[in-house]
C-alpha positions in Angstrom: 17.3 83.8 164.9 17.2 86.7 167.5 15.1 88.2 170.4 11.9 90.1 169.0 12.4 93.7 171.1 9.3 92.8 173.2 10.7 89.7 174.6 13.7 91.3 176.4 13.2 91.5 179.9 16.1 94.0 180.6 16.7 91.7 183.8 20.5 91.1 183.9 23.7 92.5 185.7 24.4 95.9 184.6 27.7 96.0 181.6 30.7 95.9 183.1 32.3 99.9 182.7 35.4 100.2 180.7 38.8 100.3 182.0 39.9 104.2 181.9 43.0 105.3 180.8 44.1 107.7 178.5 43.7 105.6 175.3 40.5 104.0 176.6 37.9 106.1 175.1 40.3 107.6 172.0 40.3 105.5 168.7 43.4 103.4 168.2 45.4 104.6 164.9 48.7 104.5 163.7 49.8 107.0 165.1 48.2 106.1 168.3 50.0 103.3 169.1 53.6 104.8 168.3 52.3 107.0 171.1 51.7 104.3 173.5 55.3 102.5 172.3 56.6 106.0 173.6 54.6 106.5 176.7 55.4 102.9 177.3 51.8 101.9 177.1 51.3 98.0 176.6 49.0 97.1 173.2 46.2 94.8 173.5 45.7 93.0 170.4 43.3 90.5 169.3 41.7 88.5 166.5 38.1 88.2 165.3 36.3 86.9 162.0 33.1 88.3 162.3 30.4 90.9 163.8 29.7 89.1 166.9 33.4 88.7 168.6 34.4 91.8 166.8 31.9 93.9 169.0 32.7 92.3 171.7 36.4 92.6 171.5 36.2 96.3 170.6 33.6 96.6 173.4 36.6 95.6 176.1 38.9 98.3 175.0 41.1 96.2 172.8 43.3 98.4 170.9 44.4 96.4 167.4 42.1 93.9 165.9 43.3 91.8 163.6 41.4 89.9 161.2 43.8 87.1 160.3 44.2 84.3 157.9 43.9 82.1 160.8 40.4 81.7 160.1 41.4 79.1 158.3 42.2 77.0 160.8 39.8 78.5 163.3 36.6 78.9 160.6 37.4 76.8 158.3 39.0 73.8 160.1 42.0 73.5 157.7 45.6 72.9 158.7 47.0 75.7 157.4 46.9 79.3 156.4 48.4 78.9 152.9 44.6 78.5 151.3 42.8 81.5 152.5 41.3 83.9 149.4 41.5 87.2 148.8 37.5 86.8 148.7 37.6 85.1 151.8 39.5 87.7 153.8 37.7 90.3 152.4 34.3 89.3 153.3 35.8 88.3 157.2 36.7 91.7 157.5 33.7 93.4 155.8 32.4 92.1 158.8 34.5 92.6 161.8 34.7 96.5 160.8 30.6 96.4 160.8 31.5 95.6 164.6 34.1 98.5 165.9 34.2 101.4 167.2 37.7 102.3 168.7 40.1 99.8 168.0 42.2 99.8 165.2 41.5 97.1 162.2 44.2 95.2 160.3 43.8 92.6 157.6 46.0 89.8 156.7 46.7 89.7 153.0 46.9 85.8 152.0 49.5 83.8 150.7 49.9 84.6 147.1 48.5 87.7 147.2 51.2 90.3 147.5 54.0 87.2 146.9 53.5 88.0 143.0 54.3 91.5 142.4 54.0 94.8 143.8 51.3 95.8 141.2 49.2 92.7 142.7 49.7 93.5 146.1 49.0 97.2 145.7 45.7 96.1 144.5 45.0 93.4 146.7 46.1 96.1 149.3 43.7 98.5 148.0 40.8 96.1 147.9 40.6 95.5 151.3 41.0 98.9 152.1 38.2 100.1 149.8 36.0 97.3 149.6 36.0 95.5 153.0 37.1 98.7 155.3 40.4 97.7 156.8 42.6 100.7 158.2 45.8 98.6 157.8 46.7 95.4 155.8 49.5 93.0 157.2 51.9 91.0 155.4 54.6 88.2 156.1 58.4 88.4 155.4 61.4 90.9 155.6 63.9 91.9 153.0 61.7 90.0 150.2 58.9 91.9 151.0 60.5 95.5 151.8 60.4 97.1 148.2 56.7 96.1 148.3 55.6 97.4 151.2 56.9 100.5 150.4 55.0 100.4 147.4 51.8 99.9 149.5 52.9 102.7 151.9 53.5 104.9 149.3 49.9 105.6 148.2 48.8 106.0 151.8 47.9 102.4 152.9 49.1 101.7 156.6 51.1 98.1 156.7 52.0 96.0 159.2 55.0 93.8 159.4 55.4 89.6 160.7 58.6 88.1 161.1 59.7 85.3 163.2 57.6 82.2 162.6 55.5 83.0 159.5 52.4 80.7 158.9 52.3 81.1 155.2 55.8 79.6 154.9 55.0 76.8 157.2 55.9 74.4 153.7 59.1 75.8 153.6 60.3 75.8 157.4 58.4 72.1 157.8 57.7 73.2 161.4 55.7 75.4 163.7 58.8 75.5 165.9 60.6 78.6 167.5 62.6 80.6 164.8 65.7 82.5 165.1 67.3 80.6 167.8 70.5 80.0 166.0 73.0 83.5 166.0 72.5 83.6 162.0 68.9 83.4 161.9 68.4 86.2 164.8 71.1 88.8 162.7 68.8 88.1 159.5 65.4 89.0 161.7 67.1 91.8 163.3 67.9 93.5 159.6 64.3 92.2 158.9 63.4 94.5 161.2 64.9 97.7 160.3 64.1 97.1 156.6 60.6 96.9 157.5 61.0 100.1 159.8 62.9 102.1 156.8 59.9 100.6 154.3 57.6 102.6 156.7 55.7 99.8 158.9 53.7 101.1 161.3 54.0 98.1 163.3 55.8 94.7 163.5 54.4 91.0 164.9 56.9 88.9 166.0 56.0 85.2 166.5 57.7 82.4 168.0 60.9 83.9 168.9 63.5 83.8 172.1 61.8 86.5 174.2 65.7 87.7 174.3 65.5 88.7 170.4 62.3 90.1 170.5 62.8 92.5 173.4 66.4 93.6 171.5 64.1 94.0 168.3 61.8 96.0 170.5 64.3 98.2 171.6 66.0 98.7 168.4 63.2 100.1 166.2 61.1 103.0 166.8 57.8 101.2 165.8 55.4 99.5 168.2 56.3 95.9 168.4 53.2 93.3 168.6 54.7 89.9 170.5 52.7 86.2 170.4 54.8 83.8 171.6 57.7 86.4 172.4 58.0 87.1 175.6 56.9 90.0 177.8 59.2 93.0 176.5 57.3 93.6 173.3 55.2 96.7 173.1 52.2 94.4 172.6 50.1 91.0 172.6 48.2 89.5 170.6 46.5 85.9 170.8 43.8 84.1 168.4 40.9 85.2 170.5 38.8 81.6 169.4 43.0 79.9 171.3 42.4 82.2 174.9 38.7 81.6 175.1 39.3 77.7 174.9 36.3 77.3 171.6 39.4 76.1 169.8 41.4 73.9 171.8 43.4 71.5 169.0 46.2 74.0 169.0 47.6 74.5 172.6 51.0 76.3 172.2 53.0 77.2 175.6 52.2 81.0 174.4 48.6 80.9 174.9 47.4 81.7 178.0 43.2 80.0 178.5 41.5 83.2 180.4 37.9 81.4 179.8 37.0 77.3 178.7 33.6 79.0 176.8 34.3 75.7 173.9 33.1 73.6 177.0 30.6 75.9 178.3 29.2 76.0 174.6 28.9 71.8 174.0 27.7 71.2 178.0 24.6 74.2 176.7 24.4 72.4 173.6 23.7 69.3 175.0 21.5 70.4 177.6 19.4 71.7 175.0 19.1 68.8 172.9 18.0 66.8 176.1 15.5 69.4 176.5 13.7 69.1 173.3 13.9 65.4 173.6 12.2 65.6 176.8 9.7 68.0 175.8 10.7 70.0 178.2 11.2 72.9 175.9 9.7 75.5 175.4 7.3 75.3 178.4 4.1 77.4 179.0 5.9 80.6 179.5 8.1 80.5 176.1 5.1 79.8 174.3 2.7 82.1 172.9 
């Protein structure tokens, strides 16, 4: 339920103004953020699911918004990634893209859904393009992957690379630990990432590794580079918006930095509410009609 029009009293501190910069005002695309890489402009990146935190992310000056397969973990409340739909991602990000303006949207395709073939993931590709309004699509993997997302490039769909620790393999690496740590699996990311750079990414996430890798990846490709968990020399951050704002506080990874504790804010209101009604001391006279 919402506020009728007539009921807002228009009391209230005035919107905080946006941050200005050169980017602030201009929307985020492609080639926008290879611009910032160059200019040496950090990207802000977050996540969001739906209309609400999508509006207000976009509203902050957030450059990339990504609407991840996290939301099954963070929507959902499953363990994992690995069960997340087509459907399901499709319908999250019809609605986040209702909510922007500016920043620049990127879907996760799920597990299994670009794995297959190149025909499927075109497709699955193209479906959230056309049907749910992504500007981008995002997949998992290096060399594996690279003829793919090619393919996807190709026909004029903007894709965005993950390497490092990659949630939809979390059954094969039986761990959410760092990756690349040892000198074999850091040369294997490190071709990862100029495969991905030569397939035509736009962008790369790197998740989980020694912030020592990640800021020689950085250097080494001419794409912007999106760090979680990476340390501070990537071209970018992102977080899981629901992990920063504390409403999702199960998962508490070195990487995340709290910036609010709104999960308590939310229960304490909750609760305060429910001892309200009990009391009968809501609504009163004056939110009656």
């Amino acid at each position: 339920m919402s506020q009728h029009p007539d009921d807002a009293s228009g009391d209230g501190p005035a919107p905080r103004p946006r941050a200005k910069s050169q980017f602030s005002k201009r929307k985020v695309t492609t080639n926008r953020l290879k611009e910032m890489k160059e200019a040496g402009v950090p990207i802000a990146a977050l996540t969001a699911y739906d209309y609400s935190m999508a509006e207000l992310v976009d509203a902050a000056g957030v450059d990339v918004i990504l609407v991840g397969d996290s939301v099954s973990t963070v929507m959902q409340g499953l363990e994992t990634t690995v069960t997340v739909t087509m459907d399901h991602m499709v319908y999250h990000t019809t609605l986040v893209r209702r909510g922007v303006e500016r920043a620049l949207v990127v879907a996760d395709l799920p597990f299994m859904s670009y794995q297959v073939n190149s025909d499927e993931a075109l497709r699955n590709a193209g479906r959230m393009v056309k049907e749910a309004g992504a500007e981008a699509v995002k997949l998992e993997g290096g060399r594996v992957v690279a003829d793919t997302v090619r393919r996807i490039v190709d026909v004029g769909i903007p894709v965005m690379g993950h390497l490092g620790l990659t949630p939809q393999s979390i059954h094969k690496f039986g761990t959410y630990q760092v990756r690349a740590q040892e000198e074999e699996e850091a040369e294997e990311l490190k071709r990862d990432a100029k495969l991905l750079e030569e397939a035509g990414v736009f962008s790369i996430v790197l998740e989980k590794v020694p912030a020592e890798l990640a800021a020689e990846v950085t250097a080494s490709v001419s794409v912007p580079v999106i760090g979680i968990g990476a340390g501070g020399n990537c071209d970018g951050q992102i977080l899981v918006s629901h992990d920063m704002l504390g409403i999702c506080t199960r998962f508490n990874p070195r990487f995340v930095r709290r910036y609010a504790n709104i999960g308590e804010d939310m229960r304490k209101a909750f609760e305060h509410y429910a001892s309200d009604v009990r009391a009968r001391s809501f609504p009163d006279e004056s939110e009656s009609y």
